[in-house]
Every structure is written in structure tokens, then in C-alpha cells.
C-alpha positions as a Markdown table, in Angstrom:
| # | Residue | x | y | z |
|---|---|---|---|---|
| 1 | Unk | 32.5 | 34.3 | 41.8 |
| 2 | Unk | 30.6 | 31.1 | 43.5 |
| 3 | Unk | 32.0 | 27.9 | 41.9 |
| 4 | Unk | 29.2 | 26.6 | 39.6 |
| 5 | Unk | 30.6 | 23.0 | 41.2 |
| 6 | Unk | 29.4 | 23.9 | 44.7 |
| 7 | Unk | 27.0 | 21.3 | 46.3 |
| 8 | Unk | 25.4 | 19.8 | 49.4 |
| 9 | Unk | 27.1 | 16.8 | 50.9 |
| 10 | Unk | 26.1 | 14.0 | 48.9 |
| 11 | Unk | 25.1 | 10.6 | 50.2 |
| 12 | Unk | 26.3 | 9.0 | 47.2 |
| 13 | Unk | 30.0 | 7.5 | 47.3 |
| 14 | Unk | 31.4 | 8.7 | 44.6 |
| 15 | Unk | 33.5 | 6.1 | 42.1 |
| 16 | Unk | 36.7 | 5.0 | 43.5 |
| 17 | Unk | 40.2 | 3.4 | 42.4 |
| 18 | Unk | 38.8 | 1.7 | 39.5 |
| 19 | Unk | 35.8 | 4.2 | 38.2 |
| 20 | Unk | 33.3 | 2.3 | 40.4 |
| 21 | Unk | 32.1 | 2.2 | 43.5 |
| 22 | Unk | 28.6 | 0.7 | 45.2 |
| 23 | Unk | 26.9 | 1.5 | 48.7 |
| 24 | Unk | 23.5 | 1.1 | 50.4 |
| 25 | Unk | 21.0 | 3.9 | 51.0 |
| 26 | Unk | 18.6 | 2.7 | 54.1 |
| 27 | Unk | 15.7 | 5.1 | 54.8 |
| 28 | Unk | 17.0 | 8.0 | 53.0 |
| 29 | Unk | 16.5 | 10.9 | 54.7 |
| 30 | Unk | 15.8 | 14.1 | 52.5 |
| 31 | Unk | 18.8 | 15.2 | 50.9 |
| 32 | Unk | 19.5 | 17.4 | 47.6 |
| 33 | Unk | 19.7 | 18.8 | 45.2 |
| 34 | Unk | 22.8 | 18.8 | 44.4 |
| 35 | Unk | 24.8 | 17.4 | 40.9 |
| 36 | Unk | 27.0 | 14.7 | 41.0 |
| 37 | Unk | 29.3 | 14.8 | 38.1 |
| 38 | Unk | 29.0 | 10.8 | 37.9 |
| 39 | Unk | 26.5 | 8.3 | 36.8 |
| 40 | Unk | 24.0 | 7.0 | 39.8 |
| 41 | Unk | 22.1 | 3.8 | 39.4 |
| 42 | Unk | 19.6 | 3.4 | 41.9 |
| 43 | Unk | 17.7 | 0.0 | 42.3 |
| 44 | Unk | 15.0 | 0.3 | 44.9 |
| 45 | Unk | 14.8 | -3.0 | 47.4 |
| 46 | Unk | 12.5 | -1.6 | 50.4 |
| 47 | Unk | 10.1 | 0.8 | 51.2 |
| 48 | Unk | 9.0 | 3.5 | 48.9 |
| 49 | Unk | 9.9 | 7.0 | 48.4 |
| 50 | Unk | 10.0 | 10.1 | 45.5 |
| 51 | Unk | 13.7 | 10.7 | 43.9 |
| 52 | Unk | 13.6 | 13.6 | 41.5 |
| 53 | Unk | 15.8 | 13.6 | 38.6 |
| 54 | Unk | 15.8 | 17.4 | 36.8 |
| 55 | Unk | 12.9 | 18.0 | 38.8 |
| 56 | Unk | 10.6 | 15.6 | 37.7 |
| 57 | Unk | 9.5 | 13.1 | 40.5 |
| 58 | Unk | 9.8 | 9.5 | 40.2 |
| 59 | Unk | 7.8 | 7.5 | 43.0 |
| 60 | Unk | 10.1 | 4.6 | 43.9 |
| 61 | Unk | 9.1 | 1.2 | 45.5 |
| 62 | Unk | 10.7 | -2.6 | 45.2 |
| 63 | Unk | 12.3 | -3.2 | 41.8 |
| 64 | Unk | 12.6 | 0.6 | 40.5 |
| 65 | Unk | 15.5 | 1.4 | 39.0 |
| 66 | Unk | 17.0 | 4.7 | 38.1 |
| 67 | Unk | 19.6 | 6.0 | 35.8 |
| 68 | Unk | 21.5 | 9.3 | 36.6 |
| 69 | Unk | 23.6 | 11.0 | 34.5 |
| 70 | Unk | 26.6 | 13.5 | 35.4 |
| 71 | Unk | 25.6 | 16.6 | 36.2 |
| 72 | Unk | 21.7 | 15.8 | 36.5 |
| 73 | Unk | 19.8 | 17.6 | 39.4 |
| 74 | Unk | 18.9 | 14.9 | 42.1 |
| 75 | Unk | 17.0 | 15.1 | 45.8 |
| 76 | Unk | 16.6 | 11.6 | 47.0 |
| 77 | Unk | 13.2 | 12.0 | 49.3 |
| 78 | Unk | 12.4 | 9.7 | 52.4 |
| 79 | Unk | 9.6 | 7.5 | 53.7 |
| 80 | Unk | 12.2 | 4.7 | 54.6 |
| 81 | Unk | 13.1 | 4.3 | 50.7 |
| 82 | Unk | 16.4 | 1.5 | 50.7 |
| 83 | Unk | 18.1 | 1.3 | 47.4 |
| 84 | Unk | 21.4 | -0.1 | 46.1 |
| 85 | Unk | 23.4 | 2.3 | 44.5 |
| 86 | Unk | 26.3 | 1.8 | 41.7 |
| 87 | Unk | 28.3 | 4.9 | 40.9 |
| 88 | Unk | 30.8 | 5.1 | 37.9 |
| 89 | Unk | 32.6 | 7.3 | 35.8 |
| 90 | Unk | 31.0 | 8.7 | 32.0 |
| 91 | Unk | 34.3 | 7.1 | 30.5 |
| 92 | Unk | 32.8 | 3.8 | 31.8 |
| 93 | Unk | 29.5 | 4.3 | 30.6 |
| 94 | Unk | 29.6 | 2.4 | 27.2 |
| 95 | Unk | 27.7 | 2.9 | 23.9 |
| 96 | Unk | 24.4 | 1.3 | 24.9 |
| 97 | Unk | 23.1 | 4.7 | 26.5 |
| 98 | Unk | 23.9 | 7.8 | 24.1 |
| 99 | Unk | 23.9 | 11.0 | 26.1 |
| 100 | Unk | 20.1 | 12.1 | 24.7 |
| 101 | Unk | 17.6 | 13.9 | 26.7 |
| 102 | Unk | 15.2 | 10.8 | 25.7 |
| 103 | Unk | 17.7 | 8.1 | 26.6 |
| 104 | Unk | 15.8 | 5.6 | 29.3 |
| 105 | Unk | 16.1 | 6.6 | 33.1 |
| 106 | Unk | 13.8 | 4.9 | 34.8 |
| 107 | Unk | 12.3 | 1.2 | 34.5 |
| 108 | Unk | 10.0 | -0.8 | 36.7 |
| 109 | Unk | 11.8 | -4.2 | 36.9 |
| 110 | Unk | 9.7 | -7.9 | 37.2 |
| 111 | Unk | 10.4 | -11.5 | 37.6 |
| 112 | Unk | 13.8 | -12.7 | 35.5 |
| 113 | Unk | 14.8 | -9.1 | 34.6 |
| 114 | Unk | 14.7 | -7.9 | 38.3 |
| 115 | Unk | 16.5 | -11.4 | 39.3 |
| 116 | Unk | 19.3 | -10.4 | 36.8 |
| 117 | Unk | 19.3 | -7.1 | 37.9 |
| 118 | Unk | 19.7 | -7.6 | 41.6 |
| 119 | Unk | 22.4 | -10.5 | 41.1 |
| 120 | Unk | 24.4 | -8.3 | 39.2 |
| 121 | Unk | 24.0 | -5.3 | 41.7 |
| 122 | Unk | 25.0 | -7.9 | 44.4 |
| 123 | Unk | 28.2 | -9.5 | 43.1 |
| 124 | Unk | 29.4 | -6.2 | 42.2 |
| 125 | Unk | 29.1 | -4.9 | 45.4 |
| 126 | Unk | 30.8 | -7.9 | 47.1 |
| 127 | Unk | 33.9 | -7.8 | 44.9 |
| 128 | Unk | 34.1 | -3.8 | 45.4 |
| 129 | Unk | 34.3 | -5.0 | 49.3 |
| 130 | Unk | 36.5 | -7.7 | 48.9 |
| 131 | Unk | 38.8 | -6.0 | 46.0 |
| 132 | Unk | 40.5 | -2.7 | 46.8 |
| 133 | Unk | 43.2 | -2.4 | 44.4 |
| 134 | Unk | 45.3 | -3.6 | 41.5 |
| 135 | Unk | 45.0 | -3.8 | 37.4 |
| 136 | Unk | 43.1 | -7.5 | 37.6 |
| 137 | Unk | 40.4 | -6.1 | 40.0 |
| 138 | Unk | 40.2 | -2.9 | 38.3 |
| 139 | Unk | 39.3 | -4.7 | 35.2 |
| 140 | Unk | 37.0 | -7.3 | 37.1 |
| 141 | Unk | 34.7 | -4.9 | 38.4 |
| 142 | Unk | 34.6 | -3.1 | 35.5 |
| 143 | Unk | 33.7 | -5.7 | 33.6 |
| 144 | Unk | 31.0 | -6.7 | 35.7 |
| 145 | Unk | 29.9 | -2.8 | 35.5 |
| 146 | Unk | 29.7 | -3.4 | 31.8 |
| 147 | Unk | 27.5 | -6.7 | 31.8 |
| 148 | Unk | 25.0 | -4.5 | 34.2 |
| 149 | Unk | 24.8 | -1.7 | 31.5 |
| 150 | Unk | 24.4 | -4.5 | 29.0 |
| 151 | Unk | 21.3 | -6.5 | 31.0 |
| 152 | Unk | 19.7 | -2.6 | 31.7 |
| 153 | Unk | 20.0 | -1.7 | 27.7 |
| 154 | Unk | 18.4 | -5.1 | 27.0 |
| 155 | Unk | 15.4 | -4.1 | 28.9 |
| 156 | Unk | 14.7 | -1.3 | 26.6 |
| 157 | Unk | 14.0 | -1.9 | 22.5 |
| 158 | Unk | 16.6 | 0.0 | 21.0 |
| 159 | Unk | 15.6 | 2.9 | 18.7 |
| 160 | Unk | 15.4 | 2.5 | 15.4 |
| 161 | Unk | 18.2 | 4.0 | 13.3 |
| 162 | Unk | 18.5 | 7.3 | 12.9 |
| 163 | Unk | 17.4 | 9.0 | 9.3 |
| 164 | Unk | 19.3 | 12.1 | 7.6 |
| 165 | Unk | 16.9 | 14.4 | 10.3 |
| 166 | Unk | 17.9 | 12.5 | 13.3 |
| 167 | Unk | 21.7 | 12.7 | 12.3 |
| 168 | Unk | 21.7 | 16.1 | 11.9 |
| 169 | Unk | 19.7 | 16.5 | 15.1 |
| 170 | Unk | 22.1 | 14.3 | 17.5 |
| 171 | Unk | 25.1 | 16.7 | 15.7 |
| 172 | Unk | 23.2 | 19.8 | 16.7 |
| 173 | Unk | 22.1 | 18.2 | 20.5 |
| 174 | Unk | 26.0 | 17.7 | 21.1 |
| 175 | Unk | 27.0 | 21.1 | 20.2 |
| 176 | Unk | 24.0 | 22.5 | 22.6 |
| 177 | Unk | 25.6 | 20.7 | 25.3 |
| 178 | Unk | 28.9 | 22.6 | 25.4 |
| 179 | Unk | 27.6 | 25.7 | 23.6 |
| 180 | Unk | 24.6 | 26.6 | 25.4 |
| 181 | Unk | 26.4 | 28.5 | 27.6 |
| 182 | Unk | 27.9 | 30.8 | 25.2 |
| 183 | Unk | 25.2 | 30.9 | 22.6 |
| 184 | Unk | 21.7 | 31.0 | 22.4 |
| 185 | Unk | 21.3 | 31.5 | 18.4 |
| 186 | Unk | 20.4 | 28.8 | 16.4 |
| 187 | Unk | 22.7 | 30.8 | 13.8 |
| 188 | Unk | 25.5 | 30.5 | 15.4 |
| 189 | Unk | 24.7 | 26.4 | 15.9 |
| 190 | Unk | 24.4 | 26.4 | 12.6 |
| 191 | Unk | 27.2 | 27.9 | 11.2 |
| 192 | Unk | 29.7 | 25.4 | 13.3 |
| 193 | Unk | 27.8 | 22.7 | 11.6 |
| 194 | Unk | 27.8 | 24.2 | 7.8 |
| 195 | Unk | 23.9 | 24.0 | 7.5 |
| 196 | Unk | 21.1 | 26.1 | 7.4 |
| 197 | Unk | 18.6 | 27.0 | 10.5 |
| 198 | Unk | 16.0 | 26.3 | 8.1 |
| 199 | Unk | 17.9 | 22.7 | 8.2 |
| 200 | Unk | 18.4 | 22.8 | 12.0 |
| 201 | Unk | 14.7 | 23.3 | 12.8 |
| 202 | Unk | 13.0 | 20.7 | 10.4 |
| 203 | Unk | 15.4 | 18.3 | 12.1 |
| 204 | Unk | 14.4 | 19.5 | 15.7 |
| 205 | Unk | 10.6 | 19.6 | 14.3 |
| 206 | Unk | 10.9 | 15.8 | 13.2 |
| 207 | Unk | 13.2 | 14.5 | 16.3 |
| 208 | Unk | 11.0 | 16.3 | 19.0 |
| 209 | Unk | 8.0 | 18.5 | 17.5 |
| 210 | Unk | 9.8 | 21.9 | 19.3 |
| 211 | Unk | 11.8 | 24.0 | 16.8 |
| 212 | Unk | 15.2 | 24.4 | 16.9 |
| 213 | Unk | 15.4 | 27.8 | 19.1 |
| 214 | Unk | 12.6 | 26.0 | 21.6 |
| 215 | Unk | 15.7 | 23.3 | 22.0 |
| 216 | Unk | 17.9 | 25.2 | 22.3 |
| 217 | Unk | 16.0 | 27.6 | 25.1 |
| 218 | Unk | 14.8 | 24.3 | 26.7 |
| 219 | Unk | 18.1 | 23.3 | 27.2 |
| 220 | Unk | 19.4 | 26.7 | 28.5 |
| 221 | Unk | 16.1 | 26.9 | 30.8 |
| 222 | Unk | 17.2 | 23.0 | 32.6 |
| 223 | Unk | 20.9 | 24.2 | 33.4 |
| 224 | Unk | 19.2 | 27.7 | 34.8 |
| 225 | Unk | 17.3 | 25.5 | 36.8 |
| 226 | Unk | 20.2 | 23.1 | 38.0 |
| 227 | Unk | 22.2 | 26.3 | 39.2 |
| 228 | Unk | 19.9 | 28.0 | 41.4 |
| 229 | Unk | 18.7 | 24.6 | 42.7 |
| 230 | Unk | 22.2 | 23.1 | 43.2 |
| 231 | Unk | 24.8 | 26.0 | 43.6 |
| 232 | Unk | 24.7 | 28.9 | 45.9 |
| 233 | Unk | 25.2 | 31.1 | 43.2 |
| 234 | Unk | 23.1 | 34.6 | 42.6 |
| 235 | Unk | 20.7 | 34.5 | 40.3 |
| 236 | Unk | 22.7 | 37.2 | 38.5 |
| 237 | Unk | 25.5 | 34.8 | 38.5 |
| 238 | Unk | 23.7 | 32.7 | 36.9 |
| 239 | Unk | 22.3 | 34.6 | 34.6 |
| 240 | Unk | 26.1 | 35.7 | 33.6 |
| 241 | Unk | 27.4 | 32.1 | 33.2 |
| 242 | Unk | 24.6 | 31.3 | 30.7 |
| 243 | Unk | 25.2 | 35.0 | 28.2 |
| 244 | Unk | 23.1 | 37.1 | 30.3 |
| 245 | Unk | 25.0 | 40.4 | 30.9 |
| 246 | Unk | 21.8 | 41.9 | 32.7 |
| 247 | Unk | 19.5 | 40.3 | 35.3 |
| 248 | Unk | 16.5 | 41.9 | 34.2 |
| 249 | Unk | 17.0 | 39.9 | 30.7 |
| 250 | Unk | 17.6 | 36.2 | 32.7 |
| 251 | Unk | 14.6 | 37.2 | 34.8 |
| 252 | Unk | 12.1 | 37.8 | 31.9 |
| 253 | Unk | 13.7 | 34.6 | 30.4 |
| 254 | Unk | 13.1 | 32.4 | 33.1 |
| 255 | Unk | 9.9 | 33.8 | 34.0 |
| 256 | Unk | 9.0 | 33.1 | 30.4 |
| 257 | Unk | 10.4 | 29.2 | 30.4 |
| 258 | Unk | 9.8 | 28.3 | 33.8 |
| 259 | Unk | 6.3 | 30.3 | 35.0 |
| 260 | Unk | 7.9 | 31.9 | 37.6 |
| 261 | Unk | 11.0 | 34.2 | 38.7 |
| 262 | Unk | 14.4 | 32.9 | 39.3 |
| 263 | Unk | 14.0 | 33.6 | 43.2 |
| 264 | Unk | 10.8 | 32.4 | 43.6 |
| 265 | Unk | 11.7 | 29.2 | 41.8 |
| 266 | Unk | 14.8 | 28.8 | 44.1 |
| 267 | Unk | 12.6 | 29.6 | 46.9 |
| 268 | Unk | 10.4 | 27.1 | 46.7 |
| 269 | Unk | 12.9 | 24.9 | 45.6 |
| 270 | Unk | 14.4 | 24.5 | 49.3 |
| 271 | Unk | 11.2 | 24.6 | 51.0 |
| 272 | Unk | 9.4 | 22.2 | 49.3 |
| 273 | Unk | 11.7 | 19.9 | 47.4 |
| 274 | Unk | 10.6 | 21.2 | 44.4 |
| 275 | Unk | 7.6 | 19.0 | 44.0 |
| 276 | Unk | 5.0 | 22.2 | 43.4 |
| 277 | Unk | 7.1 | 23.7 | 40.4 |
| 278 | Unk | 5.6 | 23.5 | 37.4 |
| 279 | Unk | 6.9 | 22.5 | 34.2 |
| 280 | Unk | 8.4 | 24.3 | 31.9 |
| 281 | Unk | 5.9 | 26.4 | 30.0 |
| 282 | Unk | 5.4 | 25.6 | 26.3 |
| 283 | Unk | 6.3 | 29.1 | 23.9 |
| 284 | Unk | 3.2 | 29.9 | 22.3 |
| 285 | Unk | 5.0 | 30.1 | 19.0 |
């Protein structure tokens, strides 16, 4: 079977000695998608250009930044788009970002927040030049990692705390991300979290307005997508990795999520950069 880790070459240098690495990307050309199993950020300083995060398309120009998380689908477009790039490993991500579908990825930045931004990109790049190894180093740029994540999550108002709903929601999201593969019943969800469905779907109805069995196919529908945009994987492969013992079942799924069938979508996926897909298709129920 195709590895399900199986990607283009990626642009991107990927986090070095110390869990962090920076480069330069100067008139990108078209490139992607593919799934780095790192965290990107991307701070726009020339020219503008379209990067598409899980297919949706951010137009990018002076002072845009981006977050990517592991395992995200990305295609980084052209028009002479320049960006600095920081790469870095989830263990060095800190608490300030919870893994959340919501969580902030994208920010237009402007007078003393860009400033802080861009110094911070800057001196982290020089001291990943000028410091290639030992414990001291290692912790330096880390900890000049961490003040960036700090001066990003002060740019968004954090959420306010979570109630007895949104609890119970962020419990049933982090199963879904390991068990979405093996199970699509909300049952079964929540059984491993000693609750009712009724329980699991007034949470998901409060957090999101989609019931919990719309999460949890939502979820299953994004990682269909990131496999037969990123992987050479068949679609039956596919289909088999995410509990779908027959093709004919992952087809009339994904036609139903998506709007269209798993080869068309990858079809049109490498000739046109995804930008005419549409979005996922609401259930009618």
C-alpha cells in the first residue's frame, strides 16, 4: 500500500538540530500540495500571491501572515510572492494556539504589530545562520521561537473560557483527531468519553451549529481531501484507510460532502490548484 506520508518536494526547510529552522521564499513558483508534518509560519514581505491552506485560498501581500499546522494541506501559488518562513516542531508550539479547527491562521499585520513581527522573524533567522549547534543555542532560538508565538497570540483576543458545552466539545474534537480514522459513529465517540450522543451533539450544536455526526463527517471529509490531494494513493486506498471497505461507499460519501467524486476532485485538484472546488456541501439535515 502507498505511504499515506508520500509528498511532493517541499520548498519548506523543515526544523533542524534544535526544532527550528527559518528560510526565504522569493517568487514562489507553484508548488503543492503536499503536508508538512510541521508548523509553517509565513510572513509575506514582497509581492503578492494565493497560499491555500485545506483548500481555502488566502490572497497574500506585505504584512500577511500565516499559520500552518502539521499535517495541513498547503500549495504556495506564484506571482512573485516573497515571504519569510519559520518552521518548528508541534512539541515547540506552546499553549497559546490549542489545536482547534477555529484557532487563528491568518492575520493582516500593521504599524507596531508588523514592526514586532518582522524584528522577531529577522533575529531569529540570523542566530539560526550564525548558531548551528549546542544546548545554549538550542535553547536561544527556542526561546526567541516562543516570544514570536507570544507577540502572534497577543494579536488575537483570546476566547473566552470555555463553559460545561465547550469542555465536553474540545474532549470530543481531540478524540476525532485520532479516531476518525477508525470510526465514524458518534456512539462509539461517546462511549470512550462516558456520555450520551444526546450529550455529544448539544455540545457540537452550541460550539459550532453542526451536530455531532456533521463534525464528525466534516472532519472525515478534510483528511479525504488531504489524501487524494497530497498522496499518490487510490481513491480506494483512501477510502480503506478512513473505514471504507468498498469504494462505491467512499464515493457516495464524498460525492455527498464534497459535491463531486473522489477522481474528479483529485483531477481538478492538479490542474487547477484547487481554486474551482467548492466547499464542502452543508447535509440538508
Amino acid at each position: 500500500m502507498t505511504s499515506i506520508g508520500a509528498h511532493v518536494a517541499t520548498p519548506l526547510i523543515p526544523p533542524g538540530w534544535a526544532g527550528v529552522s527559518t528560510c526565504a521564499l522569493a517568487e514562489v513558483e507553484p508548488a503543492g500540495p503536499w503536508r508538512p508534518p510541521y508548523h509553517a509560519l509565513l510572513l509575506s514581505t514582497a509581492g503578492h500571491g494565493t497560499v491555500e491552506v485545506d483548500f481555502a485560498p488566502w490572497t497574500c501581500r506585505p504584512g500577511t501572515l500565516l499559520w500552518v499546522r502539521p499535517g495541513q494541506a498547503l500549495r504556495l501559488g506564484g506571482n512573485g510572492l516573497s515571504a519569510s518562513v519559520v518552521t518548528f516542531e508541534a512539541r515547540l508550539a506552546g499553549d497559546q494556539f490549542p489545536e482547534r479547527p477555529e484557532a487563528p491562521a491568518h492575520w493582516q499585520l500593521e504599524g507596531e504589530d508588523e514592526d514586532a513581527v518582522i524584528s522577531e522573524f529577522s533575529q531569529l533567522t540570523v542566530d539560526c545562520e550564525r548558531h548551528r549547534a549546542g544546548p545554549i543555542a538550542a535553547d536561544l532560538l527556542r526561546h526567541q521561537l516562543a516570544v514570536l508565538l507570544l507577540r502572534i497570540a497577543l494579536l488575537t483576543p483570546p476566547p473566552p473560557p470555555l463553559g460545561a458545552e465547550g469542555r465536553t466539545f474540545a474532549r470530543f474534537r481531540r478524540r476525532l483527531e485520532s479516531g476518525h480514522p477508525r470510526s465514524r459513529r458518534v456512539e462509539d465517540y461517546a462511549e470512550e468519553m462516558g456520555c450520551s450522543v444526546r450529550t455529544l451533539t448539544r455540545a457540537s450544536l452550541a460550539v459550532t451549529g453542526r451536530t455531532a455526526k456533521q463534525v464528525v463527517d466534516d472532519r472525515v471529509a478534510l483528511e479525504a481531501r488531504r489524501l487524494l490531494a497530497c498522496t499518490p494513493m487510490s481513491v480506494a486506498e483512501v477510502g480503506r484507510h478512513l473505514g471504507f471497505p468498498e469504494p462505491t461507499n467512499f464515493g457516495r460519501f464524498f460525492h455527498r460532502e464534497v459535491g463531486m467524486s473522489p477522481g474528479q476532485f483529485r483531477a481538478e485538484t492538479a490542474v487547477n490548484g484547487r481554486s474551482g472546488i467548492p466547499a464542502q456541501r452543508q447535509p440538508a439535515d
